[in-house]
Residue frames as qw, qx, qy, qz and C-alpha x, y, z in Angstrom:
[[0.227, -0.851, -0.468, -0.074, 11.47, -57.24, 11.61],
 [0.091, 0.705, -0.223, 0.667, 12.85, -53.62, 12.48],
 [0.315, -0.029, -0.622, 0.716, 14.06, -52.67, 15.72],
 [0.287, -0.661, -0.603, 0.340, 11.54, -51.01, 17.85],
 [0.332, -0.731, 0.000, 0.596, 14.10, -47.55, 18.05],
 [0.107, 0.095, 0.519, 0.842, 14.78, -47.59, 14.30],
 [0.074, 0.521, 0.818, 0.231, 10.89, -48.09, 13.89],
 [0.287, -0.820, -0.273, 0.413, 9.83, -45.24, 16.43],
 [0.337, -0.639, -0.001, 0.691, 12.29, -43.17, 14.85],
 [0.066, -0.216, -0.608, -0.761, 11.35, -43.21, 10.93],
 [0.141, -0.786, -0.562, -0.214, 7.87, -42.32, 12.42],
 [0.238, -0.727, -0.137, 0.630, 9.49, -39.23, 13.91],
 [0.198, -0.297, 0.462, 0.812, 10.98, -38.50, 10.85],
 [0.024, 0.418, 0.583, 0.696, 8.05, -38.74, 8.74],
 [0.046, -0.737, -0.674, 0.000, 5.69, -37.11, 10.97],
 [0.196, -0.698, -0.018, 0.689, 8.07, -33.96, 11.23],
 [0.119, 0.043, 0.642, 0.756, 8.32, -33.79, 7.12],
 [0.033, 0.592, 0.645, 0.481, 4.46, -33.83, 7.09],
 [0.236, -0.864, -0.280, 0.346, 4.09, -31.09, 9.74],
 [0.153, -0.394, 0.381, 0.822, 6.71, -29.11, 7.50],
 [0.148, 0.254, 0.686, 0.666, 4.50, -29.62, 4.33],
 [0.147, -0.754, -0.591, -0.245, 1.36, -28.55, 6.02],
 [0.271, -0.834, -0.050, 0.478, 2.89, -25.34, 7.77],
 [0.259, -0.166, 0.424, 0.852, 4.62, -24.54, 4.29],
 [0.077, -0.412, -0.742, -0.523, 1.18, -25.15, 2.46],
 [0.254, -0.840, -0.477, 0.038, -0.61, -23.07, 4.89],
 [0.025, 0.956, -0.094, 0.277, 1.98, -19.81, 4.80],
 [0.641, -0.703, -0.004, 0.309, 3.83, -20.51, 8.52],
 [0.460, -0.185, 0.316, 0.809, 7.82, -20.06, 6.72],
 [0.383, 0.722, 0.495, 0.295, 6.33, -17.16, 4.62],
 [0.401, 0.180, 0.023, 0.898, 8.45, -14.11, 4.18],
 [0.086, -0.896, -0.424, 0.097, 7.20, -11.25, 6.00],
 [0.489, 0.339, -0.059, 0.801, 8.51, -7.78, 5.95],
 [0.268, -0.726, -0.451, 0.445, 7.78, -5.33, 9.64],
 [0.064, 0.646, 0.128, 0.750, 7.01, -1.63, 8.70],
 [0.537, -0.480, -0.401, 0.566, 7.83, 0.78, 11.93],
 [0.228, 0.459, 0.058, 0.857, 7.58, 4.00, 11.39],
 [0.020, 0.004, -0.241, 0.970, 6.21, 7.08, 12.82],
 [0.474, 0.133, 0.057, -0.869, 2.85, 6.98, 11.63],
 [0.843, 0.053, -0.325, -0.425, 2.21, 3.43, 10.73],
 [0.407, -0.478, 0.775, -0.077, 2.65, -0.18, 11.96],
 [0.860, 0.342, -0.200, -0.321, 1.90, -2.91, 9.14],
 [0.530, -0.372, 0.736, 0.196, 3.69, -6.16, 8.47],
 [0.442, 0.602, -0.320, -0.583, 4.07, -6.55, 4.77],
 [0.838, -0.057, 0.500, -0.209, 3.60, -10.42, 3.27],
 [0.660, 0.618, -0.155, 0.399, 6.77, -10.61, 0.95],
 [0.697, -0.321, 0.102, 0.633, 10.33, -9.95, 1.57],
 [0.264, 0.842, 0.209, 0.422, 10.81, -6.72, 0.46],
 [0.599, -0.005, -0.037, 0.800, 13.38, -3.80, 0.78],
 [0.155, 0.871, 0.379, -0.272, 13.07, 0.01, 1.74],
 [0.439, 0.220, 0.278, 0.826, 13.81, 2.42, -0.59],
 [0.054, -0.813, -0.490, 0.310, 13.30, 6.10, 0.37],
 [0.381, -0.137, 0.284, 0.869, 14.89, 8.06, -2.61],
 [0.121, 0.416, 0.542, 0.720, 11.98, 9.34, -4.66],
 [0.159, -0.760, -0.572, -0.265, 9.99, 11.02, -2.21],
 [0.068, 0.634, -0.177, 0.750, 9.94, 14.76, -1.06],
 [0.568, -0.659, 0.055, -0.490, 8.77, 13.94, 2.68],
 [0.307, 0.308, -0.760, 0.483, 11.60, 11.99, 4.63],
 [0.107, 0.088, 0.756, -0.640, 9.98, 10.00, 7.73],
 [0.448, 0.201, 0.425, -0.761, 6.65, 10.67, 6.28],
 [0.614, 0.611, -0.270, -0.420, 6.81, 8.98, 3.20],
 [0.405, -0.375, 0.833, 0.037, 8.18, 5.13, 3.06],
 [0.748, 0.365, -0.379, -0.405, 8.38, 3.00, -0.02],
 [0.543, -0.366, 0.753, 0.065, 9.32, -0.95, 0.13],
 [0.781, 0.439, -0.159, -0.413, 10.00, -3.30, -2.91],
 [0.825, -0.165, 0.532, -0.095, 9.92, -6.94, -3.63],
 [0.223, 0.601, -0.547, -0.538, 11.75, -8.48, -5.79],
 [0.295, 0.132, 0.939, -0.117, 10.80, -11.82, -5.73],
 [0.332, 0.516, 0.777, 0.141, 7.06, -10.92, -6.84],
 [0.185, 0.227, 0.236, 0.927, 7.99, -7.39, -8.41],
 [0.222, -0.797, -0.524, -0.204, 5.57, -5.51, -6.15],
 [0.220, 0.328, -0.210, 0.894, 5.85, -2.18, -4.63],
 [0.405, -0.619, -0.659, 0.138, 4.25, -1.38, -1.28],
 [0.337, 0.247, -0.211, 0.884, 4.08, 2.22, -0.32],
 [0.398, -0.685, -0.535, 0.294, 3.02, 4.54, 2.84],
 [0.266, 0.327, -0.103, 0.901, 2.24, 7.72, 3.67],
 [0.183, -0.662, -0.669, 0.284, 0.66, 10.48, 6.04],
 [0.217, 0.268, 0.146, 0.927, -0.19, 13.61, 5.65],
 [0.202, 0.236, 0.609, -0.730, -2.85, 16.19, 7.29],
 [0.599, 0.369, 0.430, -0.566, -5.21, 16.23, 4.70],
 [0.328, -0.143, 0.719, 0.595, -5.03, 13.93, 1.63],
 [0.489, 0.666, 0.501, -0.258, -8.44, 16.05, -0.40],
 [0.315, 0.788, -0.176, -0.499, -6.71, 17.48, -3.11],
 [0.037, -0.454, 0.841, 0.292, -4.86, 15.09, -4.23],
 [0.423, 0.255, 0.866, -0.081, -7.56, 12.47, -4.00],
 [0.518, 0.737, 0.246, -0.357, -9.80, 14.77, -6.57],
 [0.306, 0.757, -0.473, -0.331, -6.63, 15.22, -8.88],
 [0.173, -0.204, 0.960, 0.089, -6.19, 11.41, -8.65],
 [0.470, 0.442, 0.735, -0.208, -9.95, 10.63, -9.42],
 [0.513, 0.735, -0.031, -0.442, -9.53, 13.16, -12.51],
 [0.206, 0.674, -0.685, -0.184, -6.82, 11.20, -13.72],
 [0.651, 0.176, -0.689, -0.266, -8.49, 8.13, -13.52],
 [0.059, -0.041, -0.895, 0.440, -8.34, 6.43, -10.04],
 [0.561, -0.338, -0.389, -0.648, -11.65, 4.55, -8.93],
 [0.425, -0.199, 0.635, -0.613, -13.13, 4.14, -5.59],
 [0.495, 0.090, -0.615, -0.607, -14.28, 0.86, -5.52],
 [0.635, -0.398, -0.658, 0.075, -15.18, -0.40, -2.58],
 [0.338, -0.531, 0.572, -0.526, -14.80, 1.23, 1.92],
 [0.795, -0.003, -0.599, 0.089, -13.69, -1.78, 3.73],
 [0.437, -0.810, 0.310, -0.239, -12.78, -2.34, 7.58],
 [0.796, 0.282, -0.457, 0.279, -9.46, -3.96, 8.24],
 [0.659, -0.155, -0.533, 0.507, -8.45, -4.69, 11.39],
 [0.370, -0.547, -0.450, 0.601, -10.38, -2.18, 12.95],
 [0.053, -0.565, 0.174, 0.805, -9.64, 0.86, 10.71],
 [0.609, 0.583, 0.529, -0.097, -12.11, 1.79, 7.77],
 [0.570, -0.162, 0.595, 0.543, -10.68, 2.11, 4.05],
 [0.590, 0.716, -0.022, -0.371, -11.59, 3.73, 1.00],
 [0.676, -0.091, 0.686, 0.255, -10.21, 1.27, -1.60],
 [0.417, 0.634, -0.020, -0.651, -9.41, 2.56, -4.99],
 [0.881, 0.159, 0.396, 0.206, -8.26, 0.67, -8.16],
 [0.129, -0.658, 0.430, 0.604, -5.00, 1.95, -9.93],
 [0.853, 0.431, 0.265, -0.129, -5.53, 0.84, -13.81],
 [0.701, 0.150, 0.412, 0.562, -3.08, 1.00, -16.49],
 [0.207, 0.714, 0.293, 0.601, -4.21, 4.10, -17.78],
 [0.408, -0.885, 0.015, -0.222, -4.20, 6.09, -14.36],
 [0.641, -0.609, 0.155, 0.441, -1.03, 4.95, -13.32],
 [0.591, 0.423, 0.368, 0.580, 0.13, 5.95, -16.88],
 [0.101, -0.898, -0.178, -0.389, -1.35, 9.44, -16.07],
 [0.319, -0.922, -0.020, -0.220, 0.39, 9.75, -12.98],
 [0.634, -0.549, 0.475, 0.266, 3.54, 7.81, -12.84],
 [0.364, 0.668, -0.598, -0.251, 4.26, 8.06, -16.52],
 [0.116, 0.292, -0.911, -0.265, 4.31, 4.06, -16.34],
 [0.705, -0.055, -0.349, -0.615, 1.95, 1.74, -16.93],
 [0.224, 0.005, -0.960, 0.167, 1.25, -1.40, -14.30],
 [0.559, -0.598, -0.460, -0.344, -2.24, -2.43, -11.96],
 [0.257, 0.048, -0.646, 0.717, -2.10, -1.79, -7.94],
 [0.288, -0.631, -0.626, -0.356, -4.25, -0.16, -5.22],
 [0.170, 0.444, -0.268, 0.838, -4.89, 2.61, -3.51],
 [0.400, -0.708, -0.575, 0.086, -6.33, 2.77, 0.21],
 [0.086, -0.482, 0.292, -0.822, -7.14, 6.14, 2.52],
 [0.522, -0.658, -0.540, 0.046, -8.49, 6.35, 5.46],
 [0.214, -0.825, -0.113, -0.511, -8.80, 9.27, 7.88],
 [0.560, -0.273, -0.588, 0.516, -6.81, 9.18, 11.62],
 [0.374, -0.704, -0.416, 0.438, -6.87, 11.65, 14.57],
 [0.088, -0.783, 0.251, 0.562, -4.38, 14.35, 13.32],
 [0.265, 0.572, -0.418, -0.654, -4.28, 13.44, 9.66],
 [0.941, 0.197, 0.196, -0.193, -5.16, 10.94, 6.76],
 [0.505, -0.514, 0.687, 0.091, -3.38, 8.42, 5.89],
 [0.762, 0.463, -0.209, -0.401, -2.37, 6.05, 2.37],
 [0.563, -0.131, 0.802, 0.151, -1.15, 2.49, 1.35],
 [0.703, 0.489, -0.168, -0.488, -0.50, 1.62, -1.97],
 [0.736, -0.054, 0.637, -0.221, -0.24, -1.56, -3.28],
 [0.589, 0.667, -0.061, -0.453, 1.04, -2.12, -6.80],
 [0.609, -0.360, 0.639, 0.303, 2.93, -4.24, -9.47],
 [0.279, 0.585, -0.495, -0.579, 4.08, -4.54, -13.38],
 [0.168, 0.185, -0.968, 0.030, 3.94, -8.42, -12.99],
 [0.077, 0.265, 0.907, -0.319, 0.61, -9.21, -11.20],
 [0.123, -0.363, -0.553, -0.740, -2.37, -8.58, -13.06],
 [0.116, 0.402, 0.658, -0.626, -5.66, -6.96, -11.01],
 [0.007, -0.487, -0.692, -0.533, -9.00, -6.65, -12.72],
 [0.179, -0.369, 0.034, -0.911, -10.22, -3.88, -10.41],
 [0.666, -0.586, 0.001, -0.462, -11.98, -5.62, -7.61],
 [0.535, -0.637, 0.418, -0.366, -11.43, -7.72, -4.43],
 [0.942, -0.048, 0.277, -0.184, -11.13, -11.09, -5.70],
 [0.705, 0.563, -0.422, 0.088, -7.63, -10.52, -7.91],
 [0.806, -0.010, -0.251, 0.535, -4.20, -12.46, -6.76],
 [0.257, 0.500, -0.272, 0.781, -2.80, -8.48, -6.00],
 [0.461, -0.451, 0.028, -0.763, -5.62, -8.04, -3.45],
 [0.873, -0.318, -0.205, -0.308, -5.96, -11.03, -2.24],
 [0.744, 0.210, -0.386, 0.504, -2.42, -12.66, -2.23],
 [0.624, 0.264, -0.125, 0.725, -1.08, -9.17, -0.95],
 [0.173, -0.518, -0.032, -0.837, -3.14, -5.95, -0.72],
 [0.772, -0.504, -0.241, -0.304, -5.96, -7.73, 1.83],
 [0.701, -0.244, -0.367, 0.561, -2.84, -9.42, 4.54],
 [0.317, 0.367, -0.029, 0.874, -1.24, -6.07, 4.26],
 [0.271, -0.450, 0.025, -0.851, -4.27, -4.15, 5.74],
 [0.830, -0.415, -0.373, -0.012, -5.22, -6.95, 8.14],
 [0.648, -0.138, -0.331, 0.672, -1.59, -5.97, 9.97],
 [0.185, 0.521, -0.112, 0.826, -1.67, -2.37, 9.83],
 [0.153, -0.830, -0.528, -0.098, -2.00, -0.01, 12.60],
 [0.253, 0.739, 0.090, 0.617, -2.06, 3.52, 12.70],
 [0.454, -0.198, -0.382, 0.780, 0.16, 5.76, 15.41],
 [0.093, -0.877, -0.243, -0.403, -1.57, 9.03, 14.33],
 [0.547, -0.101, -0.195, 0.808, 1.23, 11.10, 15.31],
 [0.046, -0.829, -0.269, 0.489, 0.78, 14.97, 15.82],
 [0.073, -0.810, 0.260, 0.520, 1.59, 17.33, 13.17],
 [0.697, 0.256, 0.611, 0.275, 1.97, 15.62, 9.98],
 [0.254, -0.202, 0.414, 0.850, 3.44, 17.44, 7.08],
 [0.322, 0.608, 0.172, -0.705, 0.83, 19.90, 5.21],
 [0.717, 0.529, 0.451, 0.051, -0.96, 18.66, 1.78],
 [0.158, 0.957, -0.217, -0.106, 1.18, 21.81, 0.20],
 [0.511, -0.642, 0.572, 0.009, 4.14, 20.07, 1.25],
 [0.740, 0.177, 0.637, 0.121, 3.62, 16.62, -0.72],
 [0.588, 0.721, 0.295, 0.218, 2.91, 18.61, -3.62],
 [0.566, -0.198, 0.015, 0.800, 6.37, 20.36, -2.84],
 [0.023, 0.786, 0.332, 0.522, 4.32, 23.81, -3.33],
 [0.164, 0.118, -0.516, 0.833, 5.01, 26.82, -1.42],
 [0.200, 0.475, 0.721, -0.463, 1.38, 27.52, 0.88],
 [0.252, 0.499, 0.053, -0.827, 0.51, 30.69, -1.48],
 [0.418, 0.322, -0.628, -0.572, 0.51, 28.44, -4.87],
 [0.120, -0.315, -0.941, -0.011, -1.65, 25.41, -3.10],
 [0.271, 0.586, 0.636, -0.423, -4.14, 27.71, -2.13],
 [0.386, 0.415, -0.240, -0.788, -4.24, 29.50, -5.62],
 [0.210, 0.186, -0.912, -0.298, -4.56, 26.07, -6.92],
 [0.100, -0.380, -0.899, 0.194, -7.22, 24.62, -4.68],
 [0.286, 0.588, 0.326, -0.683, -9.20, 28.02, -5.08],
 [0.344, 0.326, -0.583, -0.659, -8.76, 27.82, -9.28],
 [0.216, -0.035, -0.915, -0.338, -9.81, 24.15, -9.30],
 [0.106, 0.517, 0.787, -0.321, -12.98, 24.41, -6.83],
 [0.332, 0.614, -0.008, -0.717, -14.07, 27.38, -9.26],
 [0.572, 0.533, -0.331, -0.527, -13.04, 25.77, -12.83],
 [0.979, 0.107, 0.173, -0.003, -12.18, 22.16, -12.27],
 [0.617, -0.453, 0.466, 0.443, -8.94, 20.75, -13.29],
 [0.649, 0.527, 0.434, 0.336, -9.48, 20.97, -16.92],
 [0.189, 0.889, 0.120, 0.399, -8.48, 24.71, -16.73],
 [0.512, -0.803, 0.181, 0.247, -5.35, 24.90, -14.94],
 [0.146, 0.965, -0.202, -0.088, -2.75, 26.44, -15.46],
 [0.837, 0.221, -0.350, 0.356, 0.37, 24.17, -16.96],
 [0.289, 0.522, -0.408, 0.691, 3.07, 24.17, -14.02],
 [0.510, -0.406, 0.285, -0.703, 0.87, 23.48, -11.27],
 [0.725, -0.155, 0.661, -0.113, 0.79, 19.67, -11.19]]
């Protein structure tokens, strides 16, 4: 018959293995990754690196990517994000859903294959959220070459990733965010010829050299 103190102590040991299996199988040791910035607070649900080379706004602009489940998580703010959203919806991005997450309400678009083709020249699935703050509106995109999304709420990108993501976030809504002109690395006089050409003829009739 066992000792008492061995006995007592293989039941320590197995009940601390099964409290590790059910706190792995429920997330608890999952890789997280804290976003801090100026304008945003989020905790991303992946291990994941920043990388702020490609974009023209420093501080306002913040990209992170995973390598683990090739996904790419990116943030921005700006004061008003309407042009861009109309030149993204001509190029394919669909609104497919307004959602509230933790408080803060979402336009939710769906990035296809063909629309990120259009606009990043490569071809993968992801998603795009806006949403509106105090002093300026705000984006999260969500996206990957490796994880398939069928364009609503119920895929592995959205669920797995996109949906945690916007449960964590909240917004700082700094003062003074960097002008829509700005993003589009335009000087003011050529964003408002632009935004006065397309609200007269639509994008189909601009002028090559403008986006």
């Amino acid at each position: 018959m066992l000792n008492k103190k061995i006995l007592l102590a293989i039941i320590a040991i197995v009940m601390v293995v099964a409290v590790g299996v059910v706190a792995f199988s429920l997330g608890v040791f999952a890789q997280t990754t804290e976003v801090d910035n100026k304008f945003i607070k989020a905790k991303i649900p992946d291990n994941a690196y920043e990388d702020n080379s490609m974009y023209v706004l420093p501080g306002w602009q913040v990209i992170y990517h995973s390598t683990e489940n090739n996904l790419t998580y990116a943030f921005g703010m700006i004061d008003t994000l309407k042009l861009t959203g109309e030149w993204c919806e001509e190029l394919g991005l669909k609104k497919i859903s307004t959602q509230t997450y933790n408080g803060i309400e979402w336009d939710i678009y769906y990035e296809s294959p063909e629309f990120t083709k259009n606009y990043y020249n490569e071809s993968f699935h992801g998603y795009m959220f806006a949403t509106s703050g105090k002093n300026g509106d705000c984006y999260v995109e969500v996206s990957s070459d490796k994880i398939i999304a069928n364009g609503s709420l119920e895929s592995d990108l959205f669920k797995e990733f996109a949906e945690p993501l916007l449960n964590s976030i909240i917004l700082k809504d700094p003062k003074n965010p960097p002008k829509e002109y700005q993003f589009w690395n335009m000087t003011k006089l050529d964003y408002d010829y632009l935004k006065e050409h397309v609200k007269k003829n639509g994008w189909a009739k601009v002028p090559g050299g403008y986006y």
